[in-house]
KOLGU-4560 file (N, C-alpha, C; in nm, 3 decimals, padded with zeros to 5 digits):
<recs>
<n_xx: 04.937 n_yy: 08.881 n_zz: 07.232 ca_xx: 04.955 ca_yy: 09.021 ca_zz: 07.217 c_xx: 05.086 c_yy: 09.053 c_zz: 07.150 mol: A seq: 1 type: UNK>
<n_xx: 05.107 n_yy: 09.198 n_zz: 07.104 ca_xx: 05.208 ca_yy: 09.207 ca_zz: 07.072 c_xx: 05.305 c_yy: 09.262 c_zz: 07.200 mol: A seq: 2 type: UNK>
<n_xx: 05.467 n_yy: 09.218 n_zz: 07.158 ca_xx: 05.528 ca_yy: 09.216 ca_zz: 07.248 c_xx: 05.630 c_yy: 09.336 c_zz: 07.176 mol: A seq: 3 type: UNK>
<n_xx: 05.695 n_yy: 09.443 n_zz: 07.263 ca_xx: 05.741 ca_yy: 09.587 ca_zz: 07.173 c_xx: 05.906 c_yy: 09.533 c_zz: 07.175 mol: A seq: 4 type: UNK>
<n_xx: 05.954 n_yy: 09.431 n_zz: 07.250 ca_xx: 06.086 ca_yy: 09.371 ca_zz: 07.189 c_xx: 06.068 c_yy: 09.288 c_zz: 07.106 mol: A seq: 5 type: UNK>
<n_xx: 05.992 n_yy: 09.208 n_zz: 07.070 ca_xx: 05.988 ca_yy: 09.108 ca_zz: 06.945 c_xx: 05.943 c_yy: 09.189 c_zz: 06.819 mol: A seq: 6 type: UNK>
<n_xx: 05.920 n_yy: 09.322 n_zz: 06.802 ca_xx: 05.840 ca_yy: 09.461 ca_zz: 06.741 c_xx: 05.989 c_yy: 09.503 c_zz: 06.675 mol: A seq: 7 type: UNK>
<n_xx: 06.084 n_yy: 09.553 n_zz: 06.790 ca_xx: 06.207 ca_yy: 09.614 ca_zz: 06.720 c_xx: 06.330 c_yy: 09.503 c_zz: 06.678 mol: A seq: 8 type: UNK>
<n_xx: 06.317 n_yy: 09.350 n_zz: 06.748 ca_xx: 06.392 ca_yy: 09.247 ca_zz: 06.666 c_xx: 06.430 c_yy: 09.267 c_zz: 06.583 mol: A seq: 9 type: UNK>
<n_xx: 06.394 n_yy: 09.288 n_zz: 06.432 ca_xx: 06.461 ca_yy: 09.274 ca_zz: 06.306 c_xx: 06.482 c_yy: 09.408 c_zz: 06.280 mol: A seq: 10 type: UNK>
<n_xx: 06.443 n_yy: 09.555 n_zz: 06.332 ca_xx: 06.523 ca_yy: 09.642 ca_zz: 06.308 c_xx: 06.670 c_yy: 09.636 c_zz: 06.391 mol: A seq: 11 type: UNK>
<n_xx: 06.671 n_yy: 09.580 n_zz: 06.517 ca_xx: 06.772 ca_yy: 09.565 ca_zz: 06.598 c_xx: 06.895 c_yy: 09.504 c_zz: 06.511 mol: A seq: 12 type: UNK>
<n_xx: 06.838 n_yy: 09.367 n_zz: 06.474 ca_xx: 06.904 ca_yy: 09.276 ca_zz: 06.399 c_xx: 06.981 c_yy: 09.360 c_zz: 06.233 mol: A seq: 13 type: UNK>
<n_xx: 06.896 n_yy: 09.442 n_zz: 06.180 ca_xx: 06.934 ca_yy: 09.493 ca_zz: 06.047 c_xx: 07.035 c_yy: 09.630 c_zz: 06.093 mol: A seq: 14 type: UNK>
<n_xx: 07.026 n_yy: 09.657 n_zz: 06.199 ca_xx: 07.106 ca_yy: 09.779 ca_zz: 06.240 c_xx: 07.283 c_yy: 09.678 c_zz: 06.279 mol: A seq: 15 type: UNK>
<n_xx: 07.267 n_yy: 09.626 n_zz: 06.387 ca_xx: 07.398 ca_yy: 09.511 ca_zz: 06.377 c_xx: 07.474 c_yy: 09.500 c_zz: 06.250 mol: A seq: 16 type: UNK>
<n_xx: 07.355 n_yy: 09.443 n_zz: 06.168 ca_xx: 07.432 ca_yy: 09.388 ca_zz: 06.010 c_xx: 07.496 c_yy: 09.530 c_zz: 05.969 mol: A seq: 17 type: UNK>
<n_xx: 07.448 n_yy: 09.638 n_zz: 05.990 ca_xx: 07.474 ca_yy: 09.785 ca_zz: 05.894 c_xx: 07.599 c_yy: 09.798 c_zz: 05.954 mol: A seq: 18 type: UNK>
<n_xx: 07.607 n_yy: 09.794 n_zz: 06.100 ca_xx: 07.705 ca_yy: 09.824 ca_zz: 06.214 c_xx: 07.848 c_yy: 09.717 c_zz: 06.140 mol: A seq: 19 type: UNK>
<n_xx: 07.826 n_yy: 09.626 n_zz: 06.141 ca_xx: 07.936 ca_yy: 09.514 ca_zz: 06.117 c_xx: 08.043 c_yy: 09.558 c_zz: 05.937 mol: A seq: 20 type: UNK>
<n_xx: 07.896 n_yy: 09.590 n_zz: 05.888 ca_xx: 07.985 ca_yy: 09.635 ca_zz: 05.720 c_xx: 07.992 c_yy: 09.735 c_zz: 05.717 mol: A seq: 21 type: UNK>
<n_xx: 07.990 n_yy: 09.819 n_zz: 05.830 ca_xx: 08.066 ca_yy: 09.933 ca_zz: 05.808 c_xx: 08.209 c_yy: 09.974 c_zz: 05.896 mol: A seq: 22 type: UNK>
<n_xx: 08.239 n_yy: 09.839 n_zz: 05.960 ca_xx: 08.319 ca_yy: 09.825 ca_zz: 06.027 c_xx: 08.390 c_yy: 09.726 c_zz: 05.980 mol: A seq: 23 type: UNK>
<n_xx: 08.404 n_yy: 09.630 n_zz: 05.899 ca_xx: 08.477 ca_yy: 09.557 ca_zz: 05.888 c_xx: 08.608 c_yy: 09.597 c_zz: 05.764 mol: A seq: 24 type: UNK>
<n_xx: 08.552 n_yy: 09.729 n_zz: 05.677 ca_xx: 08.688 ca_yy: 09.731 ca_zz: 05.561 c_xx: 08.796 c_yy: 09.777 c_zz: 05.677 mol: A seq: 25 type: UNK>
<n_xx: 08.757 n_yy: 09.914 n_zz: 05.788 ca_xx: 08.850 ca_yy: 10.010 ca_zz: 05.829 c_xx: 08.907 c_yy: 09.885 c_zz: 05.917 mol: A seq: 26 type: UNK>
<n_xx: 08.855 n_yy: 09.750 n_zz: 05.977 ca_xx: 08.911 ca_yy: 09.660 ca_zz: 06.099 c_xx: 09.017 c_yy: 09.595 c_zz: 05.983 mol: A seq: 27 type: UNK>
<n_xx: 08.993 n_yy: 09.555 n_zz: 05.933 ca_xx: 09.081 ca_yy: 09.510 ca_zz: 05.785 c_xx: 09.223 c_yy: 09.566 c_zz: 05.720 mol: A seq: 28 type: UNK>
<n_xx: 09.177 n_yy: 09.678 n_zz: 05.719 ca_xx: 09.326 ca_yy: 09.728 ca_zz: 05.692 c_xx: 09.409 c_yy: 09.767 c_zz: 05.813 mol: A seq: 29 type: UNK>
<n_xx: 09.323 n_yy: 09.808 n_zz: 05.935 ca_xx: 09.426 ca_yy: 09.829 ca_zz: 06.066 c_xx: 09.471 c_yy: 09.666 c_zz: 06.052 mol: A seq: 30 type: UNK>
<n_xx: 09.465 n_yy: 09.577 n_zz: 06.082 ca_xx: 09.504 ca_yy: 09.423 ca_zz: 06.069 c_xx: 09.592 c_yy: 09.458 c_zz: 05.975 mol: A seq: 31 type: UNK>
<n_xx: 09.575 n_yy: 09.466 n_zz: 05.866 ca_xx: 09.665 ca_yy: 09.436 ca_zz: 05.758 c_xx: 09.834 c_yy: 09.545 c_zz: 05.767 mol: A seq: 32 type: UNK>
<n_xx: 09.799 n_yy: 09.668 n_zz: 05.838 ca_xx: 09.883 ca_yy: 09.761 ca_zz: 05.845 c_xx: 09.968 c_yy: 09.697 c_zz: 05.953 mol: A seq: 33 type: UNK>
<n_xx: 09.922 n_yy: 09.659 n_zz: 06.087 ca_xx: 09.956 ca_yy: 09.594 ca_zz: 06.200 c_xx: 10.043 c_yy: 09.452 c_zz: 06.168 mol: A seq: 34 type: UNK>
<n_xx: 10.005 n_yy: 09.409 n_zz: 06.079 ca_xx: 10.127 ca_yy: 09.266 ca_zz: 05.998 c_xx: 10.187 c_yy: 09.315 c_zz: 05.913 mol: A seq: 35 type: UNK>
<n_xx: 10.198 n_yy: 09.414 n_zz: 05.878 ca_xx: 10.296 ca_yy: 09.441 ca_zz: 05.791 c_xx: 10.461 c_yy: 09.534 c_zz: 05.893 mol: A seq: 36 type: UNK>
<n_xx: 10.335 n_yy: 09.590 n_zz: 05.985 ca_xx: 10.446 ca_yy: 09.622 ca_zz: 06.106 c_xx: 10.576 c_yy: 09.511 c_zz: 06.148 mol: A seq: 37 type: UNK>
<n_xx: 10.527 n_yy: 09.395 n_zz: 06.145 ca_xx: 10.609 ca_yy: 09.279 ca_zz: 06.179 c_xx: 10.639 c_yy: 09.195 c_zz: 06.070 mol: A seq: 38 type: UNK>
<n_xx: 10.632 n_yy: 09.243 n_zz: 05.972 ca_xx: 10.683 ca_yy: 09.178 ca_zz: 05.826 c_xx: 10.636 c_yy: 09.067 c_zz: 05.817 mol: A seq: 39 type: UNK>
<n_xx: 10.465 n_yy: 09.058 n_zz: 05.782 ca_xx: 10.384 ca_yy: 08.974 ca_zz: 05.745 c_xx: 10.318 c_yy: 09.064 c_zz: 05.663 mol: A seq: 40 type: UNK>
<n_xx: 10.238 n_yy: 08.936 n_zz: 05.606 ca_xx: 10.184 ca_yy: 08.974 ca_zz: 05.491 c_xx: 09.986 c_yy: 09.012 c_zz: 05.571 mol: A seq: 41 type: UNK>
<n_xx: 09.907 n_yy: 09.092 n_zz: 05.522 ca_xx: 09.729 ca_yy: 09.107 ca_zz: 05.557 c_xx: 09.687 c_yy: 08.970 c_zz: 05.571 mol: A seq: 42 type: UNK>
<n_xx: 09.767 n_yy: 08.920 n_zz: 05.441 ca_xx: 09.675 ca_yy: 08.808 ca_zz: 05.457 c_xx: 09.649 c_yy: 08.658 c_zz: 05.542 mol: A seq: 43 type: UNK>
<n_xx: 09.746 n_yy: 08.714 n_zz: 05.651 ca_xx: 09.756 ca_yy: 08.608 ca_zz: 05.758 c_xx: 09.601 c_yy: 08.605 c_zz: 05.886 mol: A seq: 44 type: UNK>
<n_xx: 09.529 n_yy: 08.748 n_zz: 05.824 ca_xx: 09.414 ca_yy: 08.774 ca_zz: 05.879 c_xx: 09.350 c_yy: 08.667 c_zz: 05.866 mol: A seq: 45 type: UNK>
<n_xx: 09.322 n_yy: 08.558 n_zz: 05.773 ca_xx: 09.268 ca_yy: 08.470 ca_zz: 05.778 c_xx: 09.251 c_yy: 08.380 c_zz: 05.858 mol: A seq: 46 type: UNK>
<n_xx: 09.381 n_yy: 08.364 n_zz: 05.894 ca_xx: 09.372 ca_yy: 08.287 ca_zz: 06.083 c_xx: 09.275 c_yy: 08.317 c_zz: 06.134 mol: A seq: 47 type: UNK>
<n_xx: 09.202 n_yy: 08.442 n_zz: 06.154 ca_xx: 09.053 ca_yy: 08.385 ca_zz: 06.242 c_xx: 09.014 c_yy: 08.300 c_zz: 06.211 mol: A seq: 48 type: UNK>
<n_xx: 08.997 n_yy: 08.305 n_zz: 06.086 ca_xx: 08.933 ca_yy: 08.172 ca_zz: 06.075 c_xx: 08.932 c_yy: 08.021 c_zz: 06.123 mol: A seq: 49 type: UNK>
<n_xx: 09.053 n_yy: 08.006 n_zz: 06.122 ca_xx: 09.131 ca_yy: 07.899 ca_zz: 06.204 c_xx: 09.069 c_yy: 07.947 c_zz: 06.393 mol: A seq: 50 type: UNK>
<n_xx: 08.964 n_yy: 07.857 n_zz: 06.410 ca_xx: 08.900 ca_yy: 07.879 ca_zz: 06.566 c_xx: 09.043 c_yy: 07.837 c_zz: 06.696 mol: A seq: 51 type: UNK>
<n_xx: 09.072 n_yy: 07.990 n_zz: 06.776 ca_xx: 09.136 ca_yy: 07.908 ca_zz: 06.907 c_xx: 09.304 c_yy: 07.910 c_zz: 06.865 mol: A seq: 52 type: UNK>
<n_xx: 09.333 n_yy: 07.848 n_zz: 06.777 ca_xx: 09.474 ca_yy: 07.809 ca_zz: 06.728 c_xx: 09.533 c_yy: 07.945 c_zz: 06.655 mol: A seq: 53 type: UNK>
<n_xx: 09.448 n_yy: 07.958 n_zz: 06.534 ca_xx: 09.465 ca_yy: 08.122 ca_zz: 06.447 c_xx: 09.465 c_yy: 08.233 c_zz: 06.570 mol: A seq: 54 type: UNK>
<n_xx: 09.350 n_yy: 08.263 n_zz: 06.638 ca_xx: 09.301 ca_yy: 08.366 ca_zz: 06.734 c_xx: 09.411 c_yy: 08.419 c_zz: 06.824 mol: A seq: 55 type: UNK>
<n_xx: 09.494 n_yy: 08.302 n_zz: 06.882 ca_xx: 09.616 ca_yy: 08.312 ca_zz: 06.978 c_xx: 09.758 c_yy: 08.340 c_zz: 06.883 mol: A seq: 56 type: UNK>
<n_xx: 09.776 n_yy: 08.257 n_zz: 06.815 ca_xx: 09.884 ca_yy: 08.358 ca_zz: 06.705 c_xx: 09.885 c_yy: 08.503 c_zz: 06.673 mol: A seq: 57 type: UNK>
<n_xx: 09.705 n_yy: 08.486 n_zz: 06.585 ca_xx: 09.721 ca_yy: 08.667 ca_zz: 06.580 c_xx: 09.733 c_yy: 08.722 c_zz: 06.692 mol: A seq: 58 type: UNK>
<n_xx: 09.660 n_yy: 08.692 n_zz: 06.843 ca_xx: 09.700 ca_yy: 08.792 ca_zz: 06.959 c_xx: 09.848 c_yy: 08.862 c_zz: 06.966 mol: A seq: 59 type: UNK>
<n_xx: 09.904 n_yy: 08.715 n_zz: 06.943 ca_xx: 10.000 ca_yy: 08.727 ca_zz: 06.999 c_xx: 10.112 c_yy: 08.832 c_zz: 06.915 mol: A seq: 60 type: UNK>
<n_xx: 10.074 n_yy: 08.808 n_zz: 06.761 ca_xx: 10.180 ca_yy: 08.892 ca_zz: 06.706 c_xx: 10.110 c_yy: 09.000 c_zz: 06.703 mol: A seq: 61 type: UNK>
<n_xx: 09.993 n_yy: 09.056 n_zz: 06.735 ca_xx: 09.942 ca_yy: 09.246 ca_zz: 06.776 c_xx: 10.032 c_yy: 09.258 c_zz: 06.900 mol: A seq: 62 type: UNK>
<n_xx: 10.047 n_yy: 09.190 n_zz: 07.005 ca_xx: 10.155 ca_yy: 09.266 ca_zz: 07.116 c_xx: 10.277 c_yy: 09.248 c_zz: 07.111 mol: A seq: 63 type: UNK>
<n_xx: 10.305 n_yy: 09.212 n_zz: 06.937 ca_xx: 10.509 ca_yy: 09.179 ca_zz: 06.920 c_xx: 10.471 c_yy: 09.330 c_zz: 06.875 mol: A seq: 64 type: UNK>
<n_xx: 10.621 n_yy: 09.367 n_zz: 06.946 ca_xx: 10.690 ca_yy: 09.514 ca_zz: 06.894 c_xx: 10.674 c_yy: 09.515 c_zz: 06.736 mol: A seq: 65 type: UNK>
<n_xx: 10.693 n_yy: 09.605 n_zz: 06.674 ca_xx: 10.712 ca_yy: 09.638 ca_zz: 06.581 c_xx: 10.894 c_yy: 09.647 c_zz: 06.532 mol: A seq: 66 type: UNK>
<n_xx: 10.910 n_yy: 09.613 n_zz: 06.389 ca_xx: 11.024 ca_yy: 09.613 ca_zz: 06.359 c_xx: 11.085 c_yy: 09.731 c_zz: 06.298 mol: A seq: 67 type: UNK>
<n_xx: 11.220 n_yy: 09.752 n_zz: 06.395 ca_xx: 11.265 ca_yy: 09.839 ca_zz: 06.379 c_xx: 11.347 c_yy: 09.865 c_zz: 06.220 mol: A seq: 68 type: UNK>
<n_xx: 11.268 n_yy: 10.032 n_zz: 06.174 ca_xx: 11.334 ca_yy: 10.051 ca_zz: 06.028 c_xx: 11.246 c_yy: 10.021 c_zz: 05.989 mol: A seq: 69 type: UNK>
<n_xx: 11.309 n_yy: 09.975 n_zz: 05.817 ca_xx: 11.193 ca_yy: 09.945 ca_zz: 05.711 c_xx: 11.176 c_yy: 09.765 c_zz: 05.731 mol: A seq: 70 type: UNK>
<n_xx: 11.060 n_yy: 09.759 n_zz: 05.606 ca_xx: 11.110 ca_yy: 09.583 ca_zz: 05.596 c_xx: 11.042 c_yy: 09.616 c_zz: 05.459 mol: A seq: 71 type: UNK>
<n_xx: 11.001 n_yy: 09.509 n_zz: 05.376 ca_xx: 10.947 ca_yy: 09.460 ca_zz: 05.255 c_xx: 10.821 c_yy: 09.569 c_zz: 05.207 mol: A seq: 72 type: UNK>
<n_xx: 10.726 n_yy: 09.573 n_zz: 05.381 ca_xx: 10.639 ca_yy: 09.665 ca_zz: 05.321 c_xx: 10.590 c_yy: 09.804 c_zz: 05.336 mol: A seq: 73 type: UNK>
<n_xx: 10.705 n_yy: 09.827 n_zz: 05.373 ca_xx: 10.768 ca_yy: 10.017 ca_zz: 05.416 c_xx: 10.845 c_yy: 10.021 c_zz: 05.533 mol: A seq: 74 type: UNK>
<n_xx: 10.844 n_yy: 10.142 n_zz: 05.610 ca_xx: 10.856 ca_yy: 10.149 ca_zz: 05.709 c_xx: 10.761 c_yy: 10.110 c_zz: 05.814 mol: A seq: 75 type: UNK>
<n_xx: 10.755 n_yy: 10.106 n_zz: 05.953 ca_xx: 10.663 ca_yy: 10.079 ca_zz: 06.039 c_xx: 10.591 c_yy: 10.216 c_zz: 06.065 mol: A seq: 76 type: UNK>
<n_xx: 10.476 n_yy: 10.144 n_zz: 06.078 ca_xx: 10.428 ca_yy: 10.292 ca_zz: 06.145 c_xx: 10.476 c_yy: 10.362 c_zz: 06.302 mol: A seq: 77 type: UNK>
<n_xx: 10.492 n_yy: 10.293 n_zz: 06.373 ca_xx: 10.506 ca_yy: 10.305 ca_zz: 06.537 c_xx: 10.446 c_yy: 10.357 c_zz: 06.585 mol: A seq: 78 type: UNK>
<n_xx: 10.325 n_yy: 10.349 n_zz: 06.572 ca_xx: 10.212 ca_yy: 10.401 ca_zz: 06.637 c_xx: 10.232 c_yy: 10.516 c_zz: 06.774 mol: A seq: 79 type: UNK>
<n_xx: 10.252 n_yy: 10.550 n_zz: 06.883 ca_xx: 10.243 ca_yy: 10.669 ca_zz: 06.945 c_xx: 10.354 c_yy: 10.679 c_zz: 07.014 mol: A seq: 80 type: UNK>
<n_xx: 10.465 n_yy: 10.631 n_zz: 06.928 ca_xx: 10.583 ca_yy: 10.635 ca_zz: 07.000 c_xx: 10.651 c_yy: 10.809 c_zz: 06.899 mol: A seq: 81 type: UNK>
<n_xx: 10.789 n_yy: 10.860 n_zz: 07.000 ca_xx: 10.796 ca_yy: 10.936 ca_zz: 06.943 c_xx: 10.944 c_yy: 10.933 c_zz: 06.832 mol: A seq: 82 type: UNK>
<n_xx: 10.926 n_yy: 11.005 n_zz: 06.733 ca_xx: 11.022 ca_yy: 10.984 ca_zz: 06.612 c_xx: 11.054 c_yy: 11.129 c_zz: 06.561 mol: A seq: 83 type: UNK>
<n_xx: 11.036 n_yy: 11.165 n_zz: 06.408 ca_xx: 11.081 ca_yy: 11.233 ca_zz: 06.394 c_xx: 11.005 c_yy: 11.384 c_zz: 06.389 mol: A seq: 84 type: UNK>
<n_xx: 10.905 n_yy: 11.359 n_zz: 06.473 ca_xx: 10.828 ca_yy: 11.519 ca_zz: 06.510 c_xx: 10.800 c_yy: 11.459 c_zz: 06.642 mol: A seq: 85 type: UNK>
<n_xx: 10.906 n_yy: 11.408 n_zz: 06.702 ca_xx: 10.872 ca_yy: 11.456 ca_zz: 06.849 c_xx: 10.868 c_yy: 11.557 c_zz: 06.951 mol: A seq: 86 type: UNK>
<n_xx: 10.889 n_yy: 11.698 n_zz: 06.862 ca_xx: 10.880 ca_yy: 11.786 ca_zz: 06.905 c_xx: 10.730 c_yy: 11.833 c_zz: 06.919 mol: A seq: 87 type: UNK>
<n_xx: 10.589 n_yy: 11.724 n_zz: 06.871 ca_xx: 10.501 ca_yy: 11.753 ca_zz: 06.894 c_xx: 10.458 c_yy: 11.696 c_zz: 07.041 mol: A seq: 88 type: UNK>
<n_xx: 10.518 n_yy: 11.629 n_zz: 07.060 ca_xx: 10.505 ca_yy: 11.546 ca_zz: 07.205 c_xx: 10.551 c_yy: 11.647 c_zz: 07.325 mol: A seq: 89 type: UNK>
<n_xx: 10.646 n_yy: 11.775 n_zz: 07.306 ca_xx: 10.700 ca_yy: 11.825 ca_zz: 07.413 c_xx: 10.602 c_yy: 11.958 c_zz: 07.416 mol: A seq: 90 type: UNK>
<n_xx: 10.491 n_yy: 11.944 n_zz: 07.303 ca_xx: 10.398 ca_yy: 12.053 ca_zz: 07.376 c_xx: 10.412 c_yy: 12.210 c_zz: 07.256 mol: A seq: 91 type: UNK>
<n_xx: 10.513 n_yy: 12.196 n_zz: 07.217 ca_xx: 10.550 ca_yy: 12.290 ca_zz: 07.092 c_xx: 10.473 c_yy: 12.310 c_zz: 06.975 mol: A seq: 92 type: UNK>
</recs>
């Protein structure tokens, strides 16, 4: 007989694939923005690739602070810390 999960399988499966490339440029440049925070270059993203060994490096430099000031490839962003409109933080 037919079975109604083996029915939606390959739409399941083709929705994933849609899901993944439309997610992977915007995961890409947050990475790439996030190493440049710590004065690296995007292209150290490649370490995933590297199984286990790469994976724990990159962890590890997403929870290094960010460097203070500029460096090579601007300023940092500092994500939700407050700077020079922290007067939006006090509610103003």
């Amino acid at each position: 007989g037919f079975d109604v999960v083996e029915g939606f399988a390959p739409i399941i499966g083709m929705l994933g694939l849609l899901f993944e490339l439309v997610v992977i440029v915007p995961s890409l440049a947050v990475g790439a923005r996030r190493l440049h925070d710590i004065n690296r270059s995007g292209w150290w993203q490649l370490l995933w690739l590297a199984l286990f060994v790469g994976w724990i490096i990159l962890i590890v430099w997403a929870v290094k602070p960010s460097d203070q000031g500029g460096n090579e490839y601007g300023m940092a962003s500092g994500g939700a810390t407050r700077g020079t409109n922290d007067h939006q933080w006090r509610g103003r």
